[in-house]
C-alpha positions in Angstrom: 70.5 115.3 95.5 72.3 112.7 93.1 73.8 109.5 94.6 77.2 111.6 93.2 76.5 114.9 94.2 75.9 113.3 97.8 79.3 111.1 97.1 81.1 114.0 97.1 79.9 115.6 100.0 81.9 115.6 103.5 85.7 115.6 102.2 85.2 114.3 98.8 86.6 115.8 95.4 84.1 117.3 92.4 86.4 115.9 89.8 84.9 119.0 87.7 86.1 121.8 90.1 89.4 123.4 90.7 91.9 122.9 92.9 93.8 125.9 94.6 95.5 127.6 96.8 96.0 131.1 97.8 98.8 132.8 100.0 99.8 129.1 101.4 102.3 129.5 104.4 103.8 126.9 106.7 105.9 127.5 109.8 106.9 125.3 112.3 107.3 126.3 115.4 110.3 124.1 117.6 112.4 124.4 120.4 115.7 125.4 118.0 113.0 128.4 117.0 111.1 129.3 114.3 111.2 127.4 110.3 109.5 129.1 107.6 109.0 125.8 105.3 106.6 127.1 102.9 105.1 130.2 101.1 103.5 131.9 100.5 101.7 129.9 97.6 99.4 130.2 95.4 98.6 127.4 93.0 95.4 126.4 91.0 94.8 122.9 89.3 92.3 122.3 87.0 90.3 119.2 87.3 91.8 116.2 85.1 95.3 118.5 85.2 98.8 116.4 86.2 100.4 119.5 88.0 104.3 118.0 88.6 106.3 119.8 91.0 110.1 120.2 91.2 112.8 121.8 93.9 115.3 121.8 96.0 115.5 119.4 99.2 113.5 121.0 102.3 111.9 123.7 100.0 108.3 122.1 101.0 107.4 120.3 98.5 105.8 117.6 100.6 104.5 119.8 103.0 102.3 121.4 100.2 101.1 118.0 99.1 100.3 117.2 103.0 98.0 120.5 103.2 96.0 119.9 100.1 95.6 116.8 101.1 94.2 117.6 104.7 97.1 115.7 106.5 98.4 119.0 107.9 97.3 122.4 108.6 98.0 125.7 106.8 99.7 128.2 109.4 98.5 131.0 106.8 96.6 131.4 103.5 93.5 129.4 102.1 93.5 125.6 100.8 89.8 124.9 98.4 88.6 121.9 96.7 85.3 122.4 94.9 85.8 125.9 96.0 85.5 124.4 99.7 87.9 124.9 102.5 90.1 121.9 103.3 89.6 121.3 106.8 90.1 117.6 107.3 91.8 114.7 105.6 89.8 114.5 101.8 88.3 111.1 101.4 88.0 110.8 97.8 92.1 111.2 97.7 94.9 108.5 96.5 97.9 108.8 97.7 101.3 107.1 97.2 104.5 107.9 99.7 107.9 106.9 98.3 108.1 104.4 100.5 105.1 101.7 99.5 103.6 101.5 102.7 102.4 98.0 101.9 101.4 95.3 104.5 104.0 92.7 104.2 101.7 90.2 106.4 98.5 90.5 103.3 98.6 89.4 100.2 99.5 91.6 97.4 95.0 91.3 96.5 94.6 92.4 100.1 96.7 95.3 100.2 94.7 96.5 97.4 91.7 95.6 98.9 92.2 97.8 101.9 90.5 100.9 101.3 87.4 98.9 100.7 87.5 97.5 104.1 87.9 100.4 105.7 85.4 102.0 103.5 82.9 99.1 103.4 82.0 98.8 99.8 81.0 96.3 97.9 83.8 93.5 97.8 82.6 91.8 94.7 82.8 95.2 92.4 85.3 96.3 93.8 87.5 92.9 93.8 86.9 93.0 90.0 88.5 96.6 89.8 91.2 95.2 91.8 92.4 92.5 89.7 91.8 94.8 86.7 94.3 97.6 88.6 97.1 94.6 89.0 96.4 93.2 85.2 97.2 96.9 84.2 99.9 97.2 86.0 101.1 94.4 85.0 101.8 92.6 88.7 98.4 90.5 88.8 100.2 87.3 88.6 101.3 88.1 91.8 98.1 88.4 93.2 98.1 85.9 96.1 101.5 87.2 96.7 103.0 88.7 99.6 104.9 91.9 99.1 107.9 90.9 100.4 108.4 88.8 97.3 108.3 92.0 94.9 110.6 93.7 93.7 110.5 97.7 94.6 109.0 98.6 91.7 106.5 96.0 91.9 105.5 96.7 95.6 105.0 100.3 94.0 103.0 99.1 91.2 100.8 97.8 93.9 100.5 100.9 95.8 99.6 102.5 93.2 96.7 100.3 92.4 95.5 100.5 96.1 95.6 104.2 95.5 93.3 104.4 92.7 91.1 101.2 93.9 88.0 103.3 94.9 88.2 105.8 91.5 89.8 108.8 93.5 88.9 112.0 91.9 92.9 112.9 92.6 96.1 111.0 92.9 99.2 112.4 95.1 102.1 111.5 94.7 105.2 112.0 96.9 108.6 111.1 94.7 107.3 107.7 94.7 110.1 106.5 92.2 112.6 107.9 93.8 114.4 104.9 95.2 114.2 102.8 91.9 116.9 102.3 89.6 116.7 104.3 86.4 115.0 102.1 84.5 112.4 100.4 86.5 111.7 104.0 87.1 111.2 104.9 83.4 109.0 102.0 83.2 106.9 103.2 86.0 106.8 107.0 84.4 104.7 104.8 81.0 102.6 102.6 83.3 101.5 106.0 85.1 101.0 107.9 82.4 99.0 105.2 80.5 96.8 105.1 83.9 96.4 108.7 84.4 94.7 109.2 80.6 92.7 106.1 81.5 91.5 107.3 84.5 91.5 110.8 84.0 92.3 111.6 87.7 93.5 115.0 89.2 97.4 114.5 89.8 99.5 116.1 91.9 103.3 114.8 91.8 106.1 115.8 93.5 109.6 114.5 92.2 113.4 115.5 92.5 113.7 114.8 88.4 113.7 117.2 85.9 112.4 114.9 83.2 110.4 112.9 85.1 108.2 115.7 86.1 107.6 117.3 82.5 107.4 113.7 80.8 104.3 113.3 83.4 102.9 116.9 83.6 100.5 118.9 81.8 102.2 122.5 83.6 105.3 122.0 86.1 106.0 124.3 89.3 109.4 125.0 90.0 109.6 125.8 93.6 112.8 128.0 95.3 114.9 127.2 98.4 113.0 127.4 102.0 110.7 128.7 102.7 109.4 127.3 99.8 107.4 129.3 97.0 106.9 130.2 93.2 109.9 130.6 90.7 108.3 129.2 87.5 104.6 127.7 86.2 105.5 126.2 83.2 103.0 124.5 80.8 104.2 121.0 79.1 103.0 121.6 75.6 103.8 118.3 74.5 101.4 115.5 72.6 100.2 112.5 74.6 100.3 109.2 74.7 104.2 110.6 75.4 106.6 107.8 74.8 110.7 108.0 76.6 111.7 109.2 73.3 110.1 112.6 73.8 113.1 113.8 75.8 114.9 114.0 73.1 112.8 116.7 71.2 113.9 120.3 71.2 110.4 121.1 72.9 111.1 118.7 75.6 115.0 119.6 75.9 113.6 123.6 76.0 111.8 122.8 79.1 114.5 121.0 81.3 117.1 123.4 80.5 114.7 126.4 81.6 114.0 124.6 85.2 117.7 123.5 85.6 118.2 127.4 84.9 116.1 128.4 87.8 118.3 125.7 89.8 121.8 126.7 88.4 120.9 130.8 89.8 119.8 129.6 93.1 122.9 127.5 93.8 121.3 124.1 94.0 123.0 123.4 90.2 126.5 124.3 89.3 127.5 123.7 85.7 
């Protein structure tokens, strides 16, 4: 067996496989009763895809990230990676919360650094990477830092980079520009962009914004009201590199105004 075909074994993504799931369901079960929060869904992502998807408050959408990830277990239906069952937390997985998540007592380089230490790779190699991930993201003057000297967007840049330190074969992301203002979070929609056709890494990204999700996204999901499930798989047509000015294209405009659609008949949008 390859050192990468034995990499990938126990948890780990084949960045050359699919993604998907079939007939998804998640149901609580508390003391107030029963609450259907997802499905049933079925959803497949192609390796190297960024699958973006958008809906109401509640409707699941992190709940579905949690499951693919291996965080939480399906109540129904099948989850596969590599055409495996997910039965335990991936390992080869970055993930980045909206809130950072960062350790405010480490330096911004340790923060980074972490998943290393707890994986016990090489530090020199994968220092290097490090700093490269902060020069790209354009923080690594803040380095020896603390993150409680960054701005919210920074501390996200830096999560970010801790996320893809160890060359994850997919990147999750839960609205993780959701508390920024609006143009710190534009700023953040380029940067990730520029690193998700560098690194060519499976993406899964949940977000409350419309344009957000189709500037990032190869196909959107539009998702209905609890329990969560299917209303619309919409492929993102557009060219990339994709600069802010693309929202202003026809094709771009076409493909809000069909998700705010789905939105305005549920109730969610009025006007």
């Amino acid at each position: 067996m390859s050192e990468d075909a034995a990499a990938r074994d126990n948890g780990s993504v084949d960045r050359f496989q699919i993604i998907s799931t079939r007939d998804l369901e998640k149901v609580y079960f508390t003391a107030q009763g029963i609450v259907r929060a997802l499905g049933p869904v079925s959803i497949s992502l192609p390796a190297g895809e960024t699958l973006g998807i958008v809906g109401p408050s509640g409707c699941g959408k992190s709940t579905f990230l949690r499951v693919v990830a291996g965080l939480d277990t399906a109540t129904r239906g099948k989850v596969e990676v590599a055409g495996k069952p997910v039965t335990a937390p991936l390992t080869d997985v970055g993930i980045v919360f909206q809130r950072d998540l960062l350790l405010d007592w480490r330096s911004v380089i340790d923060n980074v650094m972490l998943p290393s230490e707890l994986r016990k790779t090489d530090r020199k190699a994968t220092l290097q990477r490090a700093y490269e991930l902060l020069e790209e993201l354009g923080v690594a003057d803040f380095a020896e830092r603390n993150p409680w000297e960054l701005s919210g967007g920074m501390r996200q840049r830096v999560s970010i980079a801790r996320a893809l330190l160890l060359r994850p074969s997919m990147l999750l992301l839960d609205e993780p520009f959701s508390a920024l203002d609006a143009l710190t979070r534009d700023q953040m929609n380029v940067i990730l962009q520029r690193l998700q056709m560098h690194e060519r890494v499976t993406t899964l990204f949940i977000t409350h914004s419309i344009p957000e999700a189709v500037f990032l996204s190869d196909r959107v999901i539009v998702m209905s009201n609890r329990p969560g499930q299917v209303l619309d798989d919409i492929k993102v047509d557009l060219p990339k590199p994709r600069t802010l000015s693309i929202r202003e294209e026809p094709a771009f405009t076409e493909i809000t105004r069909r998700i705010r659609e789905h939105f305005e008949r549920a109730g969610v949008l009025v006007g």
